[in-house]
PDB file of N, CA, C and O in Angstrom, chain B, residues numbered from 101:
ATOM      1  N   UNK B 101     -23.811 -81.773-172.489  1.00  0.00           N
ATOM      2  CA  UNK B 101     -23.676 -82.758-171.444  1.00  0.00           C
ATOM      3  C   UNK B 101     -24.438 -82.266-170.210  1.00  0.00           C
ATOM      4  O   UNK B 101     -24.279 -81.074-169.947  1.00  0.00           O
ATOM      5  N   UNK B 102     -25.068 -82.829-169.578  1.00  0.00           N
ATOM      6  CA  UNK B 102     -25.737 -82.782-168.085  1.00  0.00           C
ATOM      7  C   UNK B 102     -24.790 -83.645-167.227  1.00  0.00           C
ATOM      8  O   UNK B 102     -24.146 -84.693-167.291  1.00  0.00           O
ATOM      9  N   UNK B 103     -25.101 -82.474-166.264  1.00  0.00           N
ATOM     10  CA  UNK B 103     -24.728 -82.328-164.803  1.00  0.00           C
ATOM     11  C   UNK B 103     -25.404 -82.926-163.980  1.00  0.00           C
ATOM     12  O   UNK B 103     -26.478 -83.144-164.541  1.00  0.00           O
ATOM     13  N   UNK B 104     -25.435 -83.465-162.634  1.00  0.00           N
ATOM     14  CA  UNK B 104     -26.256 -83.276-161.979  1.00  0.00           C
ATOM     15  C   UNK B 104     -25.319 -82.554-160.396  1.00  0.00           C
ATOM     16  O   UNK B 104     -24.154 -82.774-160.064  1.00  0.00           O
ATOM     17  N   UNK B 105     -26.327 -81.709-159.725  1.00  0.00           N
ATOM     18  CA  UNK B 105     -25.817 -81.064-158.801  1.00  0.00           C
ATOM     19  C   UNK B 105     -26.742 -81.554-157.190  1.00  0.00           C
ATOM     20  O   UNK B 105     -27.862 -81.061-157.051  1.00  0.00           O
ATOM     21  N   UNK B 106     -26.344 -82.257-156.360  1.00  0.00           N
ATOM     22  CA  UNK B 106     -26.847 -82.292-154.978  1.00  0.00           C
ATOM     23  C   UNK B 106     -26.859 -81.663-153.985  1.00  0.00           C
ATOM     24  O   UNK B 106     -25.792 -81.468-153.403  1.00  0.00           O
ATOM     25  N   UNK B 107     -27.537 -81.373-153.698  1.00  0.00           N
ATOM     26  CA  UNK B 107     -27.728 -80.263-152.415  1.00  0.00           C
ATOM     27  C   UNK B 107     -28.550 -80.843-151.157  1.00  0.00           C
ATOM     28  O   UNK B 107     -29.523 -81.570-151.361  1.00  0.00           O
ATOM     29  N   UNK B 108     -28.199 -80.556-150.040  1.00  0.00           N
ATOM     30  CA  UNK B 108     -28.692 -80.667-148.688  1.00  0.00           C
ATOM     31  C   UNK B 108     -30.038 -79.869-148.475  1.00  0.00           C
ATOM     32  O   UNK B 108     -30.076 -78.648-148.624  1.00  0.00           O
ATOM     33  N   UNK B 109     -31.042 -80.553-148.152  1.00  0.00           N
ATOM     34  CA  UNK B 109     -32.162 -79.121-147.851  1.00  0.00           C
ATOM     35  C   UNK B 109     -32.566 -79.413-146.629  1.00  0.00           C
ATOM     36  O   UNK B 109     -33.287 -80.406-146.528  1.00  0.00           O
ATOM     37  N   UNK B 110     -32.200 -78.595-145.299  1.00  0.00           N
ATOM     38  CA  UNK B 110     -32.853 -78.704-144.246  1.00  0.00           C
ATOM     39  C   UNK B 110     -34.527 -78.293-143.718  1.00  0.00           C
ATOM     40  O   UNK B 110     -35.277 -77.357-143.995  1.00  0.00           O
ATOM     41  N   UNK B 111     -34.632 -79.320-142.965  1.00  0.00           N
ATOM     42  CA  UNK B 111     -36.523 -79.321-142.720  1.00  0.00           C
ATOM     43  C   UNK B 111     -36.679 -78.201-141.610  1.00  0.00           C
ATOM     44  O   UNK B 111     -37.768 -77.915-141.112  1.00  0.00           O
ATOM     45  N   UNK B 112     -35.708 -77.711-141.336  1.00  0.00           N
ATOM     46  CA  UNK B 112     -36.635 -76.691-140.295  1.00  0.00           C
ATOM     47  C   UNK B 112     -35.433 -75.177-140.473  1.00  0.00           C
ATOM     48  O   UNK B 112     -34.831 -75.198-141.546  1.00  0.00           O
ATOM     49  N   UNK B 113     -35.122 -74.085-139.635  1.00  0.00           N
ATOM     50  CA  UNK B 113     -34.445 -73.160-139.749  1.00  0.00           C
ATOM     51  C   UNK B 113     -33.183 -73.649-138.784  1.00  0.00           C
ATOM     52  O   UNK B 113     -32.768 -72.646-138.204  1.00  0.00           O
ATOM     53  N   UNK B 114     -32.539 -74.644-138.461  1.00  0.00           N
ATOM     54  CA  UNK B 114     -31.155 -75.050-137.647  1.00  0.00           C
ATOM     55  C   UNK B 114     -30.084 -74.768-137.935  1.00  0.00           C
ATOM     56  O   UNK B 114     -29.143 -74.703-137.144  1.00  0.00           O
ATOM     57  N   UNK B 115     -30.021 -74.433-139.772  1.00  0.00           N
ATOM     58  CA  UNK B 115     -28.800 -74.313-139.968  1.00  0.00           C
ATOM     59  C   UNK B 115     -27.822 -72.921-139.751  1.00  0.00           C
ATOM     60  O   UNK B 115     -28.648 -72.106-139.342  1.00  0.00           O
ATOM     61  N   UNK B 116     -26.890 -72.425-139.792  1.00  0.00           N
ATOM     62  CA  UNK B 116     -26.632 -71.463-139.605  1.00  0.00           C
ATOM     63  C   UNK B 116     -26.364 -70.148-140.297  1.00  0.00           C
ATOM     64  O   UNK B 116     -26.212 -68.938-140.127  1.00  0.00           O
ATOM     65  N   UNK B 117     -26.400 -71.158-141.209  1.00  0.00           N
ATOM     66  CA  UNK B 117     -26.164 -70.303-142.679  1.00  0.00           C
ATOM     67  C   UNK B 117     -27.315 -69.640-142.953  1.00  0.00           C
ATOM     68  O   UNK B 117     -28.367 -70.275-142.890  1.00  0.00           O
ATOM     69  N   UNK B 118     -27.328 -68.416-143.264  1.00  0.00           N
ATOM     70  CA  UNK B 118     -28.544 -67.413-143.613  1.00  0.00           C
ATOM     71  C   UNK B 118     -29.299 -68.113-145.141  1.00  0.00           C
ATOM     72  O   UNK B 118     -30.434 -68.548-145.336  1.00  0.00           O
ATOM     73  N   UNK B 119     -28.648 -68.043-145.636  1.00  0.00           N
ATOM     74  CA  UNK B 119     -29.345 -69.198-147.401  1.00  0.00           C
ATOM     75  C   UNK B 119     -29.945 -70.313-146.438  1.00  0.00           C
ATOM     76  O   UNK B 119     -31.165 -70.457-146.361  1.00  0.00           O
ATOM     77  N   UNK B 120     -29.189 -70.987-145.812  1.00  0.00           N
ATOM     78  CA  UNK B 120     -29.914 -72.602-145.644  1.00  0.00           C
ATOM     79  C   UNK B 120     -31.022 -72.176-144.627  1.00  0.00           C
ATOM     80  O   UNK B 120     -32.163 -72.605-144.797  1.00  0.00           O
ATOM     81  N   UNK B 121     -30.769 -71.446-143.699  1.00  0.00           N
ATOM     82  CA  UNK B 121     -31.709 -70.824-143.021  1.00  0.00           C
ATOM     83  C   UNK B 121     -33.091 -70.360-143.623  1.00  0.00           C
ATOM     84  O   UNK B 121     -34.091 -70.382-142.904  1.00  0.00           O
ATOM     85  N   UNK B 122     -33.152 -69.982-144.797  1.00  0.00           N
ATOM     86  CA  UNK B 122     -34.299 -69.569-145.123  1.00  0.00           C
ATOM     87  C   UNK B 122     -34.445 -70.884-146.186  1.00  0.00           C
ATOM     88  O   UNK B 122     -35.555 -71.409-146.097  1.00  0.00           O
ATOM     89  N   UNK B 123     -33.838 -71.306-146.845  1.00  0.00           N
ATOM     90  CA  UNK B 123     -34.303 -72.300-147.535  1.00  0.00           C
ATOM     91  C   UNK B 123     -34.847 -73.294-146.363  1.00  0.00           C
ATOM     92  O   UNK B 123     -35.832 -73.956-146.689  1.00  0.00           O
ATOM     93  N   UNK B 124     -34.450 -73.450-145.320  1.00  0.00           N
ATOM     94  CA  UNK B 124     -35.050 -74.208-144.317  1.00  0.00           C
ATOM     95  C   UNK B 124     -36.610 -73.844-143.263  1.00  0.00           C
ATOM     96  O   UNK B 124     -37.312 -74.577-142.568  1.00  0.00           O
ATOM     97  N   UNK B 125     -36.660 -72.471-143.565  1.00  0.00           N
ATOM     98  CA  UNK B 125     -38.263 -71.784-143.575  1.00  0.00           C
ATOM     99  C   UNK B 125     -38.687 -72.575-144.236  1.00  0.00           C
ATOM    100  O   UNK B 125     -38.914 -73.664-143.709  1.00  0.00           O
ATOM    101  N   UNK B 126     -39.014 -72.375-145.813  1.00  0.00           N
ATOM    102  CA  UNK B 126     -39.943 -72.861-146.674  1.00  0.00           C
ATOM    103  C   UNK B 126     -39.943 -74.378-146.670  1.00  0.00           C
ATOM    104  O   UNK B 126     -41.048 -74.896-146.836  1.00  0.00           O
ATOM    105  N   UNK B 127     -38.946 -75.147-146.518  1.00  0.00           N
ATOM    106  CA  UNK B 127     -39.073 -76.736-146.268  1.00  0.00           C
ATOM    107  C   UNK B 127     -40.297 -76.806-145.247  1.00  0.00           C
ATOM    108  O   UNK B 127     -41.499 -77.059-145.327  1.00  0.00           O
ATOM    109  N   UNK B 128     -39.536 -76.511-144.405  1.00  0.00           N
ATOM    110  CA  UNK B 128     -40.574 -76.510-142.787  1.00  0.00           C
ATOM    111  C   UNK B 128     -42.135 -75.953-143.545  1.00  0.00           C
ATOM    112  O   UNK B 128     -43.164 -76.173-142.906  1.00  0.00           O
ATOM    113  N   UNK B 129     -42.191 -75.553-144.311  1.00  0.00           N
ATOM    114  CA  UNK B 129     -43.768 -74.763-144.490  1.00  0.00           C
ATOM    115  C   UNK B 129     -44.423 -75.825-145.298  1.00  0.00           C
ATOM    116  O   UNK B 129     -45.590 -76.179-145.127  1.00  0.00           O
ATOM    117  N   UNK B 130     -43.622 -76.307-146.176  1.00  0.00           N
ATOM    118  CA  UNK B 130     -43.927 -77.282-146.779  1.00  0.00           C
ATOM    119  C   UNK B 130     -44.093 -78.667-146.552  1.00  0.00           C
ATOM    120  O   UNK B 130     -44.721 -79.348-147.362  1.00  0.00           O
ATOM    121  N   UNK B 131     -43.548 -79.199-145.436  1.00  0.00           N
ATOM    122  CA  UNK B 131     -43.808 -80.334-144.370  1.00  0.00           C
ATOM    123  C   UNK B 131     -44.781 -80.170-143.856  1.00  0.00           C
ATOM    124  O   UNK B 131     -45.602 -81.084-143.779  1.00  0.00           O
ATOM    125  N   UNK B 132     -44.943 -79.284-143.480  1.00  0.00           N
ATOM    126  CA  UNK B 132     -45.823 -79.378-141.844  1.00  0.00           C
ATOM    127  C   UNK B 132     -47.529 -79.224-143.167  1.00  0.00           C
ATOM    128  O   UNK B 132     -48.566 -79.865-142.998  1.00  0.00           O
ATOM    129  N   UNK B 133     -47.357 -78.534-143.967  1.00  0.00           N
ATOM    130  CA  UNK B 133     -48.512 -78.607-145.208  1.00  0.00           C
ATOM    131  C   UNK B 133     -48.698 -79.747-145.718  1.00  0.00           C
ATOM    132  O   UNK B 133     -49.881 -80.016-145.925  1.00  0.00           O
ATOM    133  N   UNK B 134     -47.900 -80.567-146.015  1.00  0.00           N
ATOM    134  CA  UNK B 134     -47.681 -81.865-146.397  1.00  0.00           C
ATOM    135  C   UNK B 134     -48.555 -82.976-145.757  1.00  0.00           C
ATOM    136  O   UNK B 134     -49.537 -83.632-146.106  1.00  0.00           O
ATOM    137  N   UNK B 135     -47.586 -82.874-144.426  1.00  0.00           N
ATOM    138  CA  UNK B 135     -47.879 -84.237-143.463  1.00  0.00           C
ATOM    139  C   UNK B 135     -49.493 -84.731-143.495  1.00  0.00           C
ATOM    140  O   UNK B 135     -49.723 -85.907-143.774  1.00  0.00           O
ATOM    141  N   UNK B 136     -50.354 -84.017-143.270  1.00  0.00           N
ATOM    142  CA  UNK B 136     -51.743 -84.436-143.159  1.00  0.00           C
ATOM    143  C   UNK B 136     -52.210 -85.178-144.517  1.00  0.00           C
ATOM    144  O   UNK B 136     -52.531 -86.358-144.660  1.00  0.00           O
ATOM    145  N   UNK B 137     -52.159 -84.244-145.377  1.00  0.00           N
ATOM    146  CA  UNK B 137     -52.272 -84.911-146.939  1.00  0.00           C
ATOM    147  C   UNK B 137     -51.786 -86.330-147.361  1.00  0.00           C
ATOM    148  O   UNK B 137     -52.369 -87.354-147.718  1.00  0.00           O
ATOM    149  N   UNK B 138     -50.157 -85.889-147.128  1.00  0.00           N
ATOM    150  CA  UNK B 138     -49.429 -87.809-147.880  1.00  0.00           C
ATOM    151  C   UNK B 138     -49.356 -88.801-146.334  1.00  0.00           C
ATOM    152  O   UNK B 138     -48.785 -89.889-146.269  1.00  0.00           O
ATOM    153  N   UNK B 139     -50.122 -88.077-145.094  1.00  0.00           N
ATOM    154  CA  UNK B 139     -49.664 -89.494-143.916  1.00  0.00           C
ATOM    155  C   UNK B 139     -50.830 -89.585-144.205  1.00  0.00           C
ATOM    156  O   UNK B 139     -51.002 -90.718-144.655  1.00  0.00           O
ATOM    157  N   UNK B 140     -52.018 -88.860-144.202  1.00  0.00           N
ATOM    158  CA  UNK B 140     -53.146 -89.475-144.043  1.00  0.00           C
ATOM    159  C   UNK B 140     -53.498 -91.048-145.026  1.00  0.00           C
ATOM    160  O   UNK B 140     -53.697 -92.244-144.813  1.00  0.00           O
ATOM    161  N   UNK B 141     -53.415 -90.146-146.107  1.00  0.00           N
ATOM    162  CA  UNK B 141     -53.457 -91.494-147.109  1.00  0.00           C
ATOM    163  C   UNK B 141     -52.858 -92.454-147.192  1.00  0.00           C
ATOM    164  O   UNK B 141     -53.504 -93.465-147.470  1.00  0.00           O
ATOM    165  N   UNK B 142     -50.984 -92.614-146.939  1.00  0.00           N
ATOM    166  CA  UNK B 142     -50.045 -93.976-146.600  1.00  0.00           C
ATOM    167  C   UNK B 142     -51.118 -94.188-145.437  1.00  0.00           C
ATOM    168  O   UNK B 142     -52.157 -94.822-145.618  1.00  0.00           O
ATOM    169  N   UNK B 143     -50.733 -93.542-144.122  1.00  0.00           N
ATOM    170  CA  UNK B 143     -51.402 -94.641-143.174  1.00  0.00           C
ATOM    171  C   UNK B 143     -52.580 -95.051-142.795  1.00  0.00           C
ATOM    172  O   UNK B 143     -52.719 -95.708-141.763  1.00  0.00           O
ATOM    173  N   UNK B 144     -53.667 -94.691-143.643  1.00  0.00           N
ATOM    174  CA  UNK B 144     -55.343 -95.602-143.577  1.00  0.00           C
ATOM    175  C   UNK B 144     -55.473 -96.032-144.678  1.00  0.00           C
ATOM    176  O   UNK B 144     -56.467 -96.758-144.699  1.00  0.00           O
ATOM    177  N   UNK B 145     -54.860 -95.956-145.889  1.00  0.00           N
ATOM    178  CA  UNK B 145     -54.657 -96.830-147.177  1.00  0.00           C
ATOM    179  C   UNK B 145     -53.883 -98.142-147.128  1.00  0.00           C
ATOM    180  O   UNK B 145     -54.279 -99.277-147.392  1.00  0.00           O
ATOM    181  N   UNK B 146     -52.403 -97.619-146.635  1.00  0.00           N
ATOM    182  CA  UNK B 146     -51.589 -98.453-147.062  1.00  0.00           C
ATOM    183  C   UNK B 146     -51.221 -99.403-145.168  1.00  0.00           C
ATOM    184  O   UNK B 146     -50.852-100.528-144.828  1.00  0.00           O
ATOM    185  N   UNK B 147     -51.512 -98.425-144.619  1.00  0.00           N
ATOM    186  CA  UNK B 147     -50.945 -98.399-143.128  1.00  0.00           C
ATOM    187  C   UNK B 147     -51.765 -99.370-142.075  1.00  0.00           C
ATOM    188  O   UNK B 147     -51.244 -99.963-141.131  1.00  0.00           O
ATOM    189  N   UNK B 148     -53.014 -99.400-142.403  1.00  0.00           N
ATOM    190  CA  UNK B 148     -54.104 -99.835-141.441  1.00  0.00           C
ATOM    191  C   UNK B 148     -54.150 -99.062-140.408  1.00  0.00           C
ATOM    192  O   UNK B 148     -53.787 -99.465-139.303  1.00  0.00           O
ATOM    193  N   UNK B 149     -54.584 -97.894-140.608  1.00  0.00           N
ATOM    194  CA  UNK B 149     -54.625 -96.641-139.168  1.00  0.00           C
ATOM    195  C   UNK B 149     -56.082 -96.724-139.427  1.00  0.00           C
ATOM    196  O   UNK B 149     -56.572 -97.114-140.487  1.00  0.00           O
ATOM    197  N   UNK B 150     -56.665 -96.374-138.498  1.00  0.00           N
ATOM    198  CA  UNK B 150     -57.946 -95.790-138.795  1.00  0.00           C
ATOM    199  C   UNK B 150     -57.645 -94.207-138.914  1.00  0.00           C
ATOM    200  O   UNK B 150     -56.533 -93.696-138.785  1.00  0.00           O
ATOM    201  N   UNK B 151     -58.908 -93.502-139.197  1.00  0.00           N
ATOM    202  CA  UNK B 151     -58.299 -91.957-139.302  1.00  0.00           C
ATOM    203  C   UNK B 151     -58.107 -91.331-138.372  1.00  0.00           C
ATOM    204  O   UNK B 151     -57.417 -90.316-138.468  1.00  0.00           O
ATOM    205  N   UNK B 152     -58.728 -91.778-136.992  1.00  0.00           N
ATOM    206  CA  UNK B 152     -58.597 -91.265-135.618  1.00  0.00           C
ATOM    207  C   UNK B 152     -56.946 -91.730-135.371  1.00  0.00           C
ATOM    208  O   UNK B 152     -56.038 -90.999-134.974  1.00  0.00           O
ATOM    209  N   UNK B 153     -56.871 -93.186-135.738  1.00  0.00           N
ATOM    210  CA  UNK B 153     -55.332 -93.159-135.321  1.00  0.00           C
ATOM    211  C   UNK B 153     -54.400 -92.436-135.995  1.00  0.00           C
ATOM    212  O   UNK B 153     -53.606 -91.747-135.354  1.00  0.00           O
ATOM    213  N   UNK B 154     -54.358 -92.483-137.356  1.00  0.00           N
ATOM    214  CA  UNK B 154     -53.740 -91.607-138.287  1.00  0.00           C
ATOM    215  C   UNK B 154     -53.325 -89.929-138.082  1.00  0.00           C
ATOM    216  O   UNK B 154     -52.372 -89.180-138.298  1.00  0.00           O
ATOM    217  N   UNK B 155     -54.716 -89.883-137.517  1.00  0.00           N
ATOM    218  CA  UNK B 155     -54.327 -88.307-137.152  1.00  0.00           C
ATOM    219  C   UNK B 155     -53.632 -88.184-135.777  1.00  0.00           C
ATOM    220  O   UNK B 155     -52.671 -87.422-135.677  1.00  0.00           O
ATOM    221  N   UNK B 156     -54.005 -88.793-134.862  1.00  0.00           N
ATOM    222  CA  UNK B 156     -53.118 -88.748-133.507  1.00  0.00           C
ATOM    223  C   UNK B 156     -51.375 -89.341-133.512  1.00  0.00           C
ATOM    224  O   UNK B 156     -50.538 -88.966-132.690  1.00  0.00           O
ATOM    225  N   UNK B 157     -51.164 -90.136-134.418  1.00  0.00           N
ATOM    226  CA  UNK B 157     -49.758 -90.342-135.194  1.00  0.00           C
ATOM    227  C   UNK B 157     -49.615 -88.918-135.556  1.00  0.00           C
ATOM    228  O   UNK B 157     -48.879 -88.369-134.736  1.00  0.00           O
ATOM    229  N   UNK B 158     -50.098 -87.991-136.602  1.00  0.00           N
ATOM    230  CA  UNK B 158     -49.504 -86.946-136.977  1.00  0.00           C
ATOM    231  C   UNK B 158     -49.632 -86.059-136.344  1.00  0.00           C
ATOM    232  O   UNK B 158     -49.474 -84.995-136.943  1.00  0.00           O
ATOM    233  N   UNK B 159     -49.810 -86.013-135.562  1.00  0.00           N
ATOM    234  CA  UNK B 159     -50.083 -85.247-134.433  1.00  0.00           C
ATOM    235  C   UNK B 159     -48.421 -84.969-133.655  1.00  0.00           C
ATOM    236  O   UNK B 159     -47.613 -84.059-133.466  1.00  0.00           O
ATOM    237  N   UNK B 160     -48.626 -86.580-133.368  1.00  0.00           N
ATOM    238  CA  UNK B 160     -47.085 -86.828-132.595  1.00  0.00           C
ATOM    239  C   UNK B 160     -45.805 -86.205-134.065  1.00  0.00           C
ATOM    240  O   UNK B 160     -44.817 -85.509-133.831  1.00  0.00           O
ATOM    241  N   UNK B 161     -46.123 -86.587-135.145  1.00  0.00           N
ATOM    242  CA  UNK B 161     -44.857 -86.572-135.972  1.00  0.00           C
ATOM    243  C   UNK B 161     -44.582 -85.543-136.546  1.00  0.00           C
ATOM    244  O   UNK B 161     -43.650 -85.485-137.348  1.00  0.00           O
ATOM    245  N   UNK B 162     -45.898 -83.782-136.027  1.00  0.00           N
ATOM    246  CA  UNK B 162     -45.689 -82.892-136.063  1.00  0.00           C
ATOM    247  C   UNK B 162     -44.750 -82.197-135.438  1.00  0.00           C
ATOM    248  O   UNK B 162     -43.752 -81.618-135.867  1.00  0.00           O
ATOM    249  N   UNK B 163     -45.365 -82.371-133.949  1.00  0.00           N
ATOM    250  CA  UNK B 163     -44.395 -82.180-132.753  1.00  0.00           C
ATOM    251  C   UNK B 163     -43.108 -82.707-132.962  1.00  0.00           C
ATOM    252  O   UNK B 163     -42.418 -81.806-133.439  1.00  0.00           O
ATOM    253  N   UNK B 164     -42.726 -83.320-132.884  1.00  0.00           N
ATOM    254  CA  UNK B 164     -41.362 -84.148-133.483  1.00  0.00           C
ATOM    255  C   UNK B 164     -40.392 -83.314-134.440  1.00  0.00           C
ATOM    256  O   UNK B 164     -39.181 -83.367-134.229  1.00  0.00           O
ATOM    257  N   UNK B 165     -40.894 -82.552-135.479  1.00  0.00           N
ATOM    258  CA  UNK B 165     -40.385 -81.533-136.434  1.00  0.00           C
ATOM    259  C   UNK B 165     -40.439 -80.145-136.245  1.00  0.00           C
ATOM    260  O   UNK B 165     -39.917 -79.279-136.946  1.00  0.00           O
ATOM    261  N   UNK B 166     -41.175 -80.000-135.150  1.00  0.00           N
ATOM    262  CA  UNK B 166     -41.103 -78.593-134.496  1.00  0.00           C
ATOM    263  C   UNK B 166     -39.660 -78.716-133.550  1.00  0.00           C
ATOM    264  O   UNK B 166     -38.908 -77.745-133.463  1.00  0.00           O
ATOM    265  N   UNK B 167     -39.456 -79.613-133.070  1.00  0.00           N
ATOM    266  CA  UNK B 167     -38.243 -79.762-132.343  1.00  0.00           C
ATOM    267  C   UNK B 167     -37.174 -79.093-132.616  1.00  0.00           C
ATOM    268  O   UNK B 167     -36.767 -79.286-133.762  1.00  0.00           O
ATOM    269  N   UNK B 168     -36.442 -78.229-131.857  1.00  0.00           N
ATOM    270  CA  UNK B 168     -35.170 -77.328-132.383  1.00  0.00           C
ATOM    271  C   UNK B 168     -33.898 -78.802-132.456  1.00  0.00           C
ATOM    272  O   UNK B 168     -33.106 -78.715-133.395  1.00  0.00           O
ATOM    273  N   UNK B 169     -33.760 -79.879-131.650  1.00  0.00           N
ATOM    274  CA  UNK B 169     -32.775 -80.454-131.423  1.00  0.00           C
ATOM    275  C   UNK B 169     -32.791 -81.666-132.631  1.00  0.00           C
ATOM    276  O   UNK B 169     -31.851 -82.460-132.628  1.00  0.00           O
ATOM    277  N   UNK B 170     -33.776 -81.792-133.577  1.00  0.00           N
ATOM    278  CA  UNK B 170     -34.051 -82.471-134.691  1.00  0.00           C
ATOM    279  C   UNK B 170     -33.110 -81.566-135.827  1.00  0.00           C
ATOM    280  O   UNK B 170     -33.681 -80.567-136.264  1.00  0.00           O
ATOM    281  N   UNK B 171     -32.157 -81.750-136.177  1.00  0.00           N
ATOM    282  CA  UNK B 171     -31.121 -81.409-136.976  1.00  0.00           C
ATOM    283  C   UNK B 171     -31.185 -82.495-138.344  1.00  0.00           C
ATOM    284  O   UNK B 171     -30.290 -83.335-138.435  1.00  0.00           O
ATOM    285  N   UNK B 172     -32.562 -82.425-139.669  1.00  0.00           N
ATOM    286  CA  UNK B 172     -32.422 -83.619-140.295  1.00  0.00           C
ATOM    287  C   UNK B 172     -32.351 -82.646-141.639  1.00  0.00           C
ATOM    288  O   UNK B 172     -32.597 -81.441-141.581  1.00  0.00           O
ATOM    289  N   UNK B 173     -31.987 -83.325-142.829  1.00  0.00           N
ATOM    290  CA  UNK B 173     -32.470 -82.519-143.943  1.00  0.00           C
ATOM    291  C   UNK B 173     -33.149 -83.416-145.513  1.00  0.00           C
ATOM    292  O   UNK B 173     -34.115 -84.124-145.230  1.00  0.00           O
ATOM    293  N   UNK B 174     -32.908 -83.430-146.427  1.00  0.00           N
ATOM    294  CA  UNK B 174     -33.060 -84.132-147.455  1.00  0.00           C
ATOM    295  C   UNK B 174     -32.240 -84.137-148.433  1.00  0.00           C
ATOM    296  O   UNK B 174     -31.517 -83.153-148.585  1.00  0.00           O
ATOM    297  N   UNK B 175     -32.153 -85.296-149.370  1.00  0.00           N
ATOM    298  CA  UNK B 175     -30.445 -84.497-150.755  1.00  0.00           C
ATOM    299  C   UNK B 175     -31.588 -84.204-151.716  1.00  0.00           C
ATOM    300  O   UNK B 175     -32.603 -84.900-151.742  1.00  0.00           O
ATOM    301  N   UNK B 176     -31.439 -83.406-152.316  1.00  0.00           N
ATOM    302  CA  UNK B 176     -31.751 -83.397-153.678  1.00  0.00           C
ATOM    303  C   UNK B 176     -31.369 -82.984-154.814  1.00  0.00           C
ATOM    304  O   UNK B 176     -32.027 -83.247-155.821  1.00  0.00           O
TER     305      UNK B 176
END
């Protein structure tokens, strides 16, 4: 029989917990690696950005996740 198990993964290091804490390093490493790659393409594909706008959006939605007071995570 299968299980399935859900877990919280936080996007940056906020949590307090030393595990979620570092599992929340590598999220964060993996976002901020991310963002350029999958926004670029949603938003001048799917989005109607041009790439100048596209990138000045991620720009902003970098900053935004550097934020210590951004407390968000993901289930998986």
């Amino acid at each position: 029989m299968l299980t399935e198990q859900i877990t919280q993964v936080p996007w940056s290091q906020w949590p307090k917990d030393p595990h979620l804490k570092e599992v929340g390093k590598w999220q964060f490493a993996n976002t901020m690696t991310a963002i350029d790659s999958y926004g670029l393409a949603l938003l001048t594909r799917g989005g109607g950005y041009t790439e100048a706008e596209a990138k000045i959006f991620l720009a902003l939605v970098r900053n935004e996740i550097r934020s210590k007071a951004l407390h968000c995570y993901n289930k998986m």
